[in-house]
N, C-alpha and C positions, 0 to 999 in steps of 0.2 A: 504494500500500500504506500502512495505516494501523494505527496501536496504540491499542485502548482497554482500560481496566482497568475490564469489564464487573460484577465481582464482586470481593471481596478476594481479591487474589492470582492473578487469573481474566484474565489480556490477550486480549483478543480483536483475532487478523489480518486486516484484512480486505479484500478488493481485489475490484477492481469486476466481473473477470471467472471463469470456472471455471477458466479455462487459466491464467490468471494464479496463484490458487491452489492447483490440483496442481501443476503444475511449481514453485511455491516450496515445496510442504510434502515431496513425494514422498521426498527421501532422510532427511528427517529422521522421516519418520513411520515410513517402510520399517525403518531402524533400531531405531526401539522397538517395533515390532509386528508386522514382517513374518511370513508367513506360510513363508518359506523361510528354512532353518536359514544357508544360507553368507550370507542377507543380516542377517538380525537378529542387532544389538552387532557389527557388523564394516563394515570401510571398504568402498564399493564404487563406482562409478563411475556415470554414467547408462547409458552404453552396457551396461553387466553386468547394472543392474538390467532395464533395456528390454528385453533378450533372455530375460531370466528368466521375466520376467512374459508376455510374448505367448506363451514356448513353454509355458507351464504353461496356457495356455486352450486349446493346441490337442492336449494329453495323451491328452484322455478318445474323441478323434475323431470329434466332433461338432461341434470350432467350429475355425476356421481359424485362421494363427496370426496373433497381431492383437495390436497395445498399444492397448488401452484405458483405461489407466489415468488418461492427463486427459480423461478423461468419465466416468469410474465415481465419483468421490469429490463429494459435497457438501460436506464439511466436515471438520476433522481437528483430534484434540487429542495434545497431546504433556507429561508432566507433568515438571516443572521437572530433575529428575534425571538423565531420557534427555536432555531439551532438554542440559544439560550437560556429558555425557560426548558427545554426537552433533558437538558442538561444538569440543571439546577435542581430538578424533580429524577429524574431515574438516575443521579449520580448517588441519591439517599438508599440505592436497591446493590442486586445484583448486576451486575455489568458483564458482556462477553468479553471476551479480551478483545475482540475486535470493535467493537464500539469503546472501551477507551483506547485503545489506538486513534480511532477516529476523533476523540476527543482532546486527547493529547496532540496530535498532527495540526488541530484549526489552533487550540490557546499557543501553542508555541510561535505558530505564524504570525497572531493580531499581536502576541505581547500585550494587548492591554485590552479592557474588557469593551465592547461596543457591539450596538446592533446592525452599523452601516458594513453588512458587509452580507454573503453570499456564499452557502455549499454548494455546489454542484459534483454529482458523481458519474463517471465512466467508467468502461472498464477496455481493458489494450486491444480485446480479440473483438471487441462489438464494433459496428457502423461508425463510420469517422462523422457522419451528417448528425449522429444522439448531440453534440457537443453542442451545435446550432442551435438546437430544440431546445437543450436546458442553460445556454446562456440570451434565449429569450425569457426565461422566467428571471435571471436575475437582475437582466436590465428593468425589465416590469417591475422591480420590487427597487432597485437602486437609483432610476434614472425617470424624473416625472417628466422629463421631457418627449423618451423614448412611450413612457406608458400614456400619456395624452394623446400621443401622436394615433399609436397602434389601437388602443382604444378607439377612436374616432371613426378609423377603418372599418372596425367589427361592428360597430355601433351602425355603418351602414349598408349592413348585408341585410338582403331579401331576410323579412323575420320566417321565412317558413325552411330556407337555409340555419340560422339560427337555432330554431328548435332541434331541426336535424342532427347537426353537430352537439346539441346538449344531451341527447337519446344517446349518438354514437361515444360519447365521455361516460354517459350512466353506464352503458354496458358495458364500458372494458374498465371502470371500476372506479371512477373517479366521482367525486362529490361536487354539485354546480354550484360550490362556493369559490371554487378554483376555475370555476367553467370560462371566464373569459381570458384567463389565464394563458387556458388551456387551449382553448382555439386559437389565440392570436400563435401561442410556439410550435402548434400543430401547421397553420396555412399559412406560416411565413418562412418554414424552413423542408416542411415535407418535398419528396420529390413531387410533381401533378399525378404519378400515376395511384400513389400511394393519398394523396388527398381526395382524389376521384371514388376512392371505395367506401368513404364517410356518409357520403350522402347514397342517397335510395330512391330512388324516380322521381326527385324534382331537378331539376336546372341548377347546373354548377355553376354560380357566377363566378368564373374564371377570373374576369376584367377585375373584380376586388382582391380576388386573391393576388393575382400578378400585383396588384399593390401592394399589397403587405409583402410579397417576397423582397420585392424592388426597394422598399423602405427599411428592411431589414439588412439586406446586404451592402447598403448605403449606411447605415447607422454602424454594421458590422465593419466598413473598410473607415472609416472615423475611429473606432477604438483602436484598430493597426498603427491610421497615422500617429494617432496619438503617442503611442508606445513606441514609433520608432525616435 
């Protein structure tokens, strides 16, 4: 496991495997986003969360009950605040060794204690494009300029696209507290063929999306200049 500070304020986790990475990010991600109310902003254990998540895939009685969860995730962002409080509260527990590794890797970086700042997690062997997707969640959380901007975009898609995209976040497991989040890092960095499969027989508005990538890679090549 390694720490790089990808963007201002932007650490990127990254380890070599997927297993390696959901199992280091899962309770601290589960906490700031879960999708179930007794897990999100509250202590819970693995075994709690493990039995949460395989019974809730076999709910609907079409899939069997199953933890999938260190196969389901590419990559995972956690913005400096939850990172925080997620810390403050399951450091009073049991810990894996790999979450404080992961604990220890971010205080050693900031040295000093502050919310302005950003996890993002990868891992070596996944999609080089995950890194795009989860440092659109940090500019959204670090940069009002960026989140005005992209907001504004989403804010003018067809609302029957909109719904769309909220259905398609509910069922691969995310909670629409995060929904616009989640859309803007989904159709500003997806490949089109892979944004094409979210929607379901209405009309892709293309032309918005091509905005939001256009606006994104443009905000993307600004943080380079910056850095050189």
């Amino acid at each position: 496991m390694k720490i790089t500070e990808v963007s201002d304020g932007v650490f990127n986790i990254e380890t070599v495997t997927q297993y390696d990475l959901t199992s280091t990010f899962m309770r601290v991600q589960e906490f700031y986003e879960s999708p179930f109310k007794e897990i999100r902003g509250h202590f819970f254990t693995h075994e709690q969360y493990m039995d949460i998540h395989a019974h809730s895939s076999a709910r609907s009685g079409t899939e069997e009950i199953k933890f999938s969860y260190l196969e389901d995730w590419a990559g995972f962002n956690v913005p400096g605040n939850a990172f925080n409080r997620w810390v403050k509260l399951f450091s009073k527990h049991e810990l894996w060794d790999k979450e404080r590794e992961l604990i220890t890797l971010v205080q050693d970086k900031l040295k000093k204690r502050t919310n302005k700042f950003y996890i993002i997690g990868t891992y070596s062997e996944g999609e080089a494009r995950v890194i795009d997707h989860e440092l659109s969640h940090a500019w959204f959380y670090l940069d009002s300029k960026y989140k005005r901007t992209m907001l504004k975009l989403i804010r003018s898609l067809p609302k029957a696209a909109t719904n769309q995209l909220k259905q398609y976040l509910q069922k691969d497991g995310y909670d629409l507290i995060v929904a616009e989040d989640e859309i803007i890092a989904y159709l500003s960095t997806n490949p089109m063929t892979r944004t094409a499969k979210m929607f379901d027989e209405i009309d892709v508005p293309w032309g918005k999306i091509l905005d939001l990538q256009t606006k994104f890679d443009e905000y993307k090549q600004e943080k380079i200049d910056e850095a050189d």
